[in-house]
N, CA, C and O atoms as CSV, one atom per row, in Angstrom:
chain,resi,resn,atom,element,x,y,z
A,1,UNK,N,N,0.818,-1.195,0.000
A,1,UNK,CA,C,0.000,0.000,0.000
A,1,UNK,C,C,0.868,1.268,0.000
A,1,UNK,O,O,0.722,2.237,-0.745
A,2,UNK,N,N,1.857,1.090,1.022
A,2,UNK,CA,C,2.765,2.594,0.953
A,2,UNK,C,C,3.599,2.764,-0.449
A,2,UNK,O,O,3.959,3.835,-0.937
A,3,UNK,N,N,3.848,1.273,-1.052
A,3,UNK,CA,C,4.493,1.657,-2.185
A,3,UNK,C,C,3.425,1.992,-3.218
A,3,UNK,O,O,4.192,2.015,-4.181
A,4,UNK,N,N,2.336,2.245,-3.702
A,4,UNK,CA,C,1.402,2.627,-4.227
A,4,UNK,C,C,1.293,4.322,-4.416
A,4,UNK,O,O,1.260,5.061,-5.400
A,5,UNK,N,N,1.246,4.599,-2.498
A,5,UNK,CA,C,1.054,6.000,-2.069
A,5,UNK,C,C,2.542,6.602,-2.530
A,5,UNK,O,O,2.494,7.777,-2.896
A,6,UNK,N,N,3.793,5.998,-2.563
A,6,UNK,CA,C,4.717,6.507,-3.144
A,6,UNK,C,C,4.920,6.982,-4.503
A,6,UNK,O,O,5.524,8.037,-4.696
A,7,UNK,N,N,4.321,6.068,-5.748
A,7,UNK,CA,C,4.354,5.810,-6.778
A,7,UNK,C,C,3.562,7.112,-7.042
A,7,UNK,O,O,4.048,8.050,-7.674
A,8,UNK,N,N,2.250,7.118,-6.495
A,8,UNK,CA,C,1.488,8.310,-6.978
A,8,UNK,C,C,2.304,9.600,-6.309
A,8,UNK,O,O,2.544,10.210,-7.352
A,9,UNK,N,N,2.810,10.306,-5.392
A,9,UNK,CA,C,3.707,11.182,-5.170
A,9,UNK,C,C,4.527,11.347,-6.156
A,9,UNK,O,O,4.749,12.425,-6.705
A,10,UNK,N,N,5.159,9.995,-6.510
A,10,UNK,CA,C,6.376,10.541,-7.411
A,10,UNK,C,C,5.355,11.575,-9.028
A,10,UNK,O,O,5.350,12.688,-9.554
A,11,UNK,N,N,4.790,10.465,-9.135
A,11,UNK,CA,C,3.993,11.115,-10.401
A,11,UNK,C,C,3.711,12.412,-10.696
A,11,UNK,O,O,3.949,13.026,-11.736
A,12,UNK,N,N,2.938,12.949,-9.226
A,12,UNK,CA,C,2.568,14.629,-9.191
A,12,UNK,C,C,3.838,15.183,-9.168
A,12,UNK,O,O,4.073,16.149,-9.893
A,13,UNK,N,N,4.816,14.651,-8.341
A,13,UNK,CA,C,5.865,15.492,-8.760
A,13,UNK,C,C,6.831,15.587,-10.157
A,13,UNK,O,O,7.650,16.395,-10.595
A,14,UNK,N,N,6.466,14.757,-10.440
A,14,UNK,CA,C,6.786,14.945,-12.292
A,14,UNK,C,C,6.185,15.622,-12.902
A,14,UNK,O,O,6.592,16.562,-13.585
A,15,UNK,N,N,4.795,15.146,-12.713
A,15,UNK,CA,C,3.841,15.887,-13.613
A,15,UNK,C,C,4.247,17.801,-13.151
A,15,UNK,O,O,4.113,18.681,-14.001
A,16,UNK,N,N,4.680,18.078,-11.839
A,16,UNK,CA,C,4.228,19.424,-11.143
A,16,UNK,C,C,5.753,19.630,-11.931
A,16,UNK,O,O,5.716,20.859,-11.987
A,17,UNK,N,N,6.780,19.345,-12.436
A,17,UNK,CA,C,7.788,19.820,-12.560
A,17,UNK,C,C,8.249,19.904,-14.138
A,17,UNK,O,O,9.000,20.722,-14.669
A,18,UNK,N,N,7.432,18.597,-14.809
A,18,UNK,CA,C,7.034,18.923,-16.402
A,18,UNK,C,C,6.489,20.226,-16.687
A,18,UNK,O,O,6.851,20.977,-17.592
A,19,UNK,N,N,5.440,20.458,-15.695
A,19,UNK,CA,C,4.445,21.671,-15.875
A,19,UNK,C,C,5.717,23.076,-15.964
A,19,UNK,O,O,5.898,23.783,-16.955
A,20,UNK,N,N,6.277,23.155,-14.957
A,20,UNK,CA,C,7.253,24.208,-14.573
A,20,UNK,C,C,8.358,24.236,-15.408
A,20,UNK,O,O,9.090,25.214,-15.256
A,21,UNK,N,N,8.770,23.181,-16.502
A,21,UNK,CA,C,10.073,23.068,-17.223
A,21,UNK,C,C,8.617,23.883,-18.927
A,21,UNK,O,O,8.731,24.720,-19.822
A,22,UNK,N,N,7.938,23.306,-18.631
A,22,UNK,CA,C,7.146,23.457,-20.164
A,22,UNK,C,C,6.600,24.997,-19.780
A,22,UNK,O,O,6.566,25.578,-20.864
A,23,UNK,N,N,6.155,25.927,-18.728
A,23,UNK,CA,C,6.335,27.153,-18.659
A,23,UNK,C,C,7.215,27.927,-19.148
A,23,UNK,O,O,6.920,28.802,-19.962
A,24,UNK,N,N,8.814,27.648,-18.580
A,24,UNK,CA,C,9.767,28.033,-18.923
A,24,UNK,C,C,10.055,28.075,-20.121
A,24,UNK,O,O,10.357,29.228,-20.429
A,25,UNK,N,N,10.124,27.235,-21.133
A,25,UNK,CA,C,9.957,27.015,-22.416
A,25,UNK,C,C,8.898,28.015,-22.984
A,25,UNK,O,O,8.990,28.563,-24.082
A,26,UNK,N,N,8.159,28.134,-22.331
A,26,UNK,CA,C,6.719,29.196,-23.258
A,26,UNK,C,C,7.415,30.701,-22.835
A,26,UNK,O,O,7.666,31.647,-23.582
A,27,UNK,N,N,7.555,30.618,-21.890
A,27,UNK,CA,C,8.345,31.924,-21.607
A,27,UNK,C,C,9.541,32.603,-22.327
A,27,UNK,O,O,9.789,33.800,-22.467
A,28,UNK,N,N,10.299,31.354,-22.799
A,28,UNK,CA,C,11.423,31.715,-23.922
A,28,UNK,C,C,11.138,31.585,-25.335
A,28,UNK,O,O,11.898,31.342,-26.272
A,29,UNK,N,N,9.555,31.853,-25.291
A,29,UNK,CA,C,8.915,31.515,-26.659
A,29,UNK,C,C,9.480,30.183,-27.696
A,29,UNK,O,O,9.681,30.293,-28.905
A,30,UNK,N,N,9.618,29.277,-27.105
A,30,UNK,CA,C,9.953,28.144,-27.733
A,30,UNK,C,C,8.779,27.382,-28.074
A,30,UNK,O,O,8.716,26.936,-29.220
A,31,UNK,N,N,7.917,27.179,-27.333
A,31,UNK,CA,C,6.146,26.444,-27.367
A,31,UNK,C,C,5.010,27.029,-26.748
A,31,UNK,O,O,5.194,27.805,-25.810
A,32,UNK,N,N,4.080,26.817,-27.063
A,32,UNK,CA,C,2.633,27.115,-26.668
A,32,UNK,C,C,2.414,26.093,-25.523
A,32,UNK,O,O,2.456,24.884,-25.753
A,33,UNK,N,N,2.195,26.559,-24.371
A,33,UNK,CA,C,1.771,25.476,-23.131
A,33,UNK,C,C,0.410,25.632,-23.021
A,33,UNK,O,O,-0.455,25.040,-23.667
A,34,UNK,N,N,0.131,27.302,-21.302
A,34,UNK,CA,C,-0.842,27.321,-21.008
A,34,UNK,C,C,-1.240,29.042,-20.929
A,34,UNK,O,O,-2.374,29.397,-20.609
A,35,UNK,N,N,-0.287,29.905,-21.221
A,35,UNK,CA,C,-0.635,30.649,-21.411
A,35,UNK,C,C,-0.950,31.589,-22.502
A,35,UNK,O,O,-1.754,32.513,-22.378
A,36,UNK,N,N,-0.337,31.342,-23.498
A,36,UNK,CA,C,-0.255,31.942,-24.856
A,36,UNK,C,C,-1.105,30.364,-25.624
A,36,UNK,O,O,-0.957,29.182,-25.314
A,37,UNK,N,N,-1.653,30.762,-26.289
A,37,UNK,CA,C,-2.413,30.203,-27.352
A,37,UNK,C,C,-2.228,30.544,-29.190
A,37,UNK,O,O,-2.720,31.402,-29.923
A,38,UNK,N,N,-1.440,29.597,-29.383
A,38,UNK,CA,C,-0.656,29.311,-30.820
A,38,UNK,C,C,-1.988,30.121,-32.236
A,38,UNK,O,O,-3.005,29.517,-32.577
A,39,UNK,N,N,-1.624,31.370,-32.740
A,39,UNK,CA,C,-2.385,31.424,-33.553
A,39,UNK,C,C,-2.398,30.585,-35.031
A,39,UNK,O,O,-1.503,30.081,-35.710
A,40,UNK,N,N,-3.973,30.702,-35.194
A,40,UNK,CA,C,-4.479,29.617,-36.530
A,40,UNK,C,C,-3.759,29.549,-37.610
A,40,UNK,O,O,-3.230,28.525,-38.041
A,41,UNK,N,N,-3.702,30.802,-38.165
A,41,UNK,CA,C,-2.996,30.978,-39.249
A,41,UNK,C,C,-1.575,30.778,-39.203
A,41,UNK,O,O,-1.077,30.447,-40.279
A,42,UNK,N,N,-0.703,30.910,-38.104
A,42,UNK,CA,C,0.420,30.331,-38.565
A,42,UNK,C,C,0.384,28.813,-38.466
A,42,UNK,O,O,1.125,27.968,-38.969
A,43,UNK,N,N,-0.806,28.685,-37.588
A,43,UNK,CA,C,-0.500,26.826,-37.640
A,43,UNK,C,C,-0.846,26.291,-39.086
A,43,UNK,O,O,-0.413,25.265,-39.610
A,44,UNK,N,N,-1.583,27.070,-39.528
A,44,UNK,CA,C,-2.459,26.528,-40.835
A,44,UNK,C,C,-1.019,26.895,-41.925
A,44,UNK,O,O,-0.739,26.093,-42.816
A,45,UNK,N,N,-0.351,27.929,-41.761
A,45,UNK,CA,C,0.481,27.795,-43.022
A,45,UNK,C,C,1.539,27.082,-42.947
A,45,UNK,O,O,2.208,26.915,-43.966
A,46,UNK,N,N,1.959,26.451,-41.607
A,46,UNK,CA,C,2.944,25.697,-41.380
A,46,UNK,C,C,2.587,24.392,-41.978
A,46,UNK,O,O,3.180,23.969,-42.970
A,47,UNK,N,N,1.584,23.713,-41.370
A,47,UNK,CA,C,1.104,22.225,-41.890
A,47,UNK,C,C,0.761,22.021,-43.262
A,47,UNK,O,O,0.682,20.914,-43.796
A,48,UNK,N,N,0.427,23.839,-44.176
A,48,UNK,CA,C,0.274,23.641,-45.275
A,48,UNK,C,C,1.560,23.594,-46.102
A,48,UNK,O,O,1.662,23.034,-47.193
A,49,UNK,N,N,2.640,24.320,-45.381
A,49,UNK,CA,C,3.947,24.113,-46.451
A,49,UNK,C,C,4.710,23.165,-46.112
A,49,UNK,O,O,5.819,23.079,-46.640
A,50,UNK,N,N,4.211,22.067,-44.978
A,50,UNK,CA,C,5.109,20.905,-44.064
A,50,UNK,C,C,3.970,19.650,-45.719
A,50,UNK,O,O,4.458,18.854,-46.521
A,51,UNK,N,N,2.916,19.954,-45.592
A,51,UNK,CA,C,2.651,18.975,-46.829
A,51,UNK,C,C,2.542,19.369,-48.082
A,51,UNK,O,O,2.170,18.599,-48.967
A,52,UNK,N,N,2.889,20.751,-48.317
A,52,UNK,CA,C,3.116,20.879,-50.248
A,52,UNK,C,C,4.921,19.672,-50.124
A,52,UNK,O,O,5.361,18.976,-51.039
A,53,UNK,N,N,5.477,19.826,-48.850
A,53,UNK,CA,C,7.051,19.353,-48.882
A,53,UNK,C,C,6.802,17.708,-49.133
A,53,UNK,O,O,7.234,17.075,-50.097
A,54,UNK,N,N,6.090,17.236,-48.155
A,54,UNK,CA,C,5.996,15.662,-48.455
A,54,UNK,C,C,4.652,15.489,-49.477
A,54,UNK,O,O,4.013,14.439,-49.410
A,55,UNK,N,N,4.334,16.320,-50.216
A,55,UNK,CA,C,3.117,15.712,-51.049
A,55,UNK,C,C,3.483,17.071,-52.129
A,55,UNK,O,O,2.918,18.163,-52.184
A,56,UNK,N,N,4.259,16.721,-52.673
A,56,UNK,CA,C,4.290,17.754,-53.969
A,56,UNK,C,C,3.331,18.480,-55.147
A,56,UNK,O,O,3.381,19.558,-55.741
A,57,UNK,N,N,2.210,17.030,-55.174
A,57,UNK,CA,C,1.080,17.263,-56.311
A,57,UNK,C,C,0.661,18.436,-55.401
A,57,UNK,O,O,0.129,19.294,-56.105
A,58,UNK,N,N,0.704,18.837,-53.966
A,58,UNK,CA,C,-0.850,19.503,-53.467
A,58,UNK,C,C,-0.241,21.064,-53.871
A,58,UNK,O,O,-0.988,22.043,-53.845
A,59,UNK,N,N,1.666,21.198,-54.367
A,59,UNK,CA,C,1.996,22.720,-54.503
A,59,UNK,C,C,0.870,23.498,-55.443
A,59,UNK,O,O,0.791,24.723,-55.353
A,60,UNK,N,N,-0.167,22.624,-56.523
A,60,UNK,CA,C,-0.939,23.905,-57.215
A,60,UNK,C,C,-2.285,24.180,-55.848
A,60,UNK,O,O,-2.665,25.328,-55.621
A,61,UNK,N,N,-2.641,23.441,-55.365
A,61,UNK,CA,C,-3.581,23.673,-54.202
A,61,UNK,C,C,-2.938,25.310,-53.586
A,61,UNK,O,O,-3.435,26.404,-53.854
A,62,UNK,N,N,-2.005,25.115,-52.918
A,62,UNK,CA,C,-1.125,26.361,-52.834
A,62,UNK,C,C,-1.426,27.489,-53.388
A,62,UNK,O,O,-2.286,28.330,-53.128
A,63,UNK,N,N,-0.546,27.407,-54.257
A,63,UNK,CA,C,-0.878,28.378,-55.437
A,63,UNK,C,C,-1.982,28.717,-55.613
A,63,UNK,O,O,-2.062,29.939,-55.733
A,64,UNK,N,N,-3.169,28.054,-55.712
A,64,UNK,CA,C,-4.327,28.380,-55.953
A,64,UNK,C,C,-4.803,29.337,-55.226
A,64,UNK,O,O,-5.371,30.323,-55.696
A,65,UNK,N,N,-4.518,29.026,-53.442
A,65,UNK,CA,C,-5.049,29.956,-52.544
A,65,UNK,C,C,-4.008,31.132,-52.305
A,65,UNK,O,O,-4.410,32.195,-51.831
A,66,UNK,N,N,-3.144,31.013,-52.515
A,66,UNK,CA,C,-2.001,32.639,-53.258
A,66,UNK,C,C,-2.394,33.473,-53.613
A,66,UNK,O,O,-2.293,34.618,-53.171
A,67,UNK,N,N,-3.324,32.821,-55.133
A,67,UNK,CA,C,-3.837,33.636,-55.936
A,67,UNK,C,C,-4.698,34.333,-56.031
A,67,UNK,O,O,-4.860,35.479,-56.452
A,68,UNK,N,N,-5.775,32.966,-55.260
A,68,UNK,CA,C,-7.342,33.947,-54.501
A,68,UNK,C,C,-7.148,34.801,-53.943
A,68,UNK,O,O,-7.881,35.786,-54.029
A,69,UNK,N,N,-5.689,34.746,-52.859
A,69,UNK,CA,C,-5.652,36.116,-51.641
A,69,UNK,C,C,-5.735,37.294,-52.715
A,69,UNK,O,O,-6.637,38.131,-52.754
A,70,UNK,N,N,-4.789,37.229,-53.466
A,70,UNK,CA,C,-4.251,38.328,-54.129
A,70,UNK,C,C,-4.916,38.743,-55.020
A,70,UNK,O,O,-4.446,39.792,-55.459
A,71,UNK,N,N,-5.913,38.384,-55.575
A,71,UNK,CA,C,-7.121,38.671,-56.225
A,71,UNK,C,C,-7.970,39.589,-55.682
A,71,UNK,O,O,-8.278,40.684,-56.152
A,72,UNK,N,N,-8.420,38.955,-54.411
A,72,UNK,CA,C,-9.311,39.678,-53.719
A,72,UNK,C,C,-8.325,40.730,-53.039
A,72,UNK,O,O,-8.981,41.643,-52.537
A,73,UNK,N,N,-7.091,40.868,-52.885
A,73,UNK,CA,C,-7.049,42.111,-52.197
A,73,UNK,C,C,-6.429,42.847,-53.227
A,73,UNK,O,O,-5.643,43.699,-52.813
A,74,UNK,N,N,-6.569,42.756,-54.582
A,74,UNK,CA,C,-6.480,43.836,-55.931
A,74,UNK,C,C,-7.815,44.201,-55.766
A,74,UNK,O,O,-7.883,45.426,-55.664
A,75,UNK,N,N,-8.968,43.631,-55.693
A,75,UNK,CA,C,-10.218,43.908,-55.972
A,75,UNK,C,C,-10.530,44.692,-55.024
A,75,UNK,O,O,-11.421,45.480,-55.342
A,76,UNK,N,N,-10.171,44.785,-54.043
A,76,UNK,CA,C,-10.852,45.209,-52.886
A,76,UNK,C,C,-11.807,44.365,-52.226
A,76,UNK,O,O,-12.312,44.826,-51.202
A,77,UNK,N,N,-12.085,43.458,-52.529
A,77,UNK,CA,C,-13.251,42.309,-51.671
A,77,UNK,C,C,-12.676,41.994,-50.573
A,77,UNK,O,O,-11.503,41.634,-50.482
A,78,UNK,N,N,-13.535,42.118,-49.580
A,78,UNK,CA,C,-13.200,41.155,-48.401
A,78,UNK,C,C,-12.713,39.806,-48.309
A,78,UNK,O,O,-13.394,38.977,-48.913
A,79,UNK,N,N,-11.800,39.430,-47.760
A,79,UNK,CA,C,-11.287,38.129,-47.708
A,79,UNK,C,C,-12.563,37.285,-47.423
A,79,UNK,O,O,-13.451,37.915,-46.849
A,80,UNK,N,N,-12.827,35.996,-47.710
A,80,UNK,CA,C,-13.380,34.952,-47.422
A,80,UNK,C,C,-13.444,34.674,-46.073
A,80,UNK,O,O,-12.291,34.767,-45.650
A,81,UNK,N,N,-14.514,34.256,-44.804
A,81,UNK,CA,C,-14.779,34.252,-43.752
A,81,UNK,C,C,-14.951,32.909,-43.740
A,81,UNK,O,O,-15.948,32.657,-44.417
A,82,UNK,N,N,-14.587,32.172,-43.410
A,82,UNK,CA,C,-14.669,30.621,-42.910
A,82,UNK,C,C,-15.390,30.765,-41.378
A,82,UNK,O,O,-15.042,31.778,-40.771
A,83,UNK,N,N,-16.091,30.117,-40.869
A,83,UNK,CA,C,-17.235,29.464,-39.864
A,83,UNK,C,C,-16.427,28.307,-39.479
A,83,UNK,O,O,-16.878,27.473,-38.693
């Protein structure tokens, strides 16, 4: 039984000291933990140029939405609002 009650101690204190090493890290802007919250758009253009790299066919997909931006902001139209 006490080695049980030990086992779980050790745990929180990992877990309590993961927590405090992965702060530190957010603090030196290295990762998103618990206080800053990673914005969309860079996540979205990262995963999109991490797979034009391993999936080459999708570079006109790319391009495609390049082109839309830049379309609409010659035109003056509002960007597209995704829900």
């Amino acid at each position: 039984m006490i080695q049980i009650v030990l086992w779980i101690i050790a745990l929180a204190i990992a877990a309590f000291l993961f927590d405090r090493v992965a702060l530190w890290a957010e603090d030196n802007g290295w990762i998103y933990w618990r206080r800053r919250k990673a914005s969309t758009t860079s996540i979205g253009a990262i995963l999109s140029d991490l797979n034009t790299v391993t999936n080459p066919s999708a570079q006109h997909v790319v391009e495609a939405k390049q082109a839309k931006k830049l379309e609409e902001r010659d035109n003056g139209d509002p960007p597209e609002v995704r829900g």
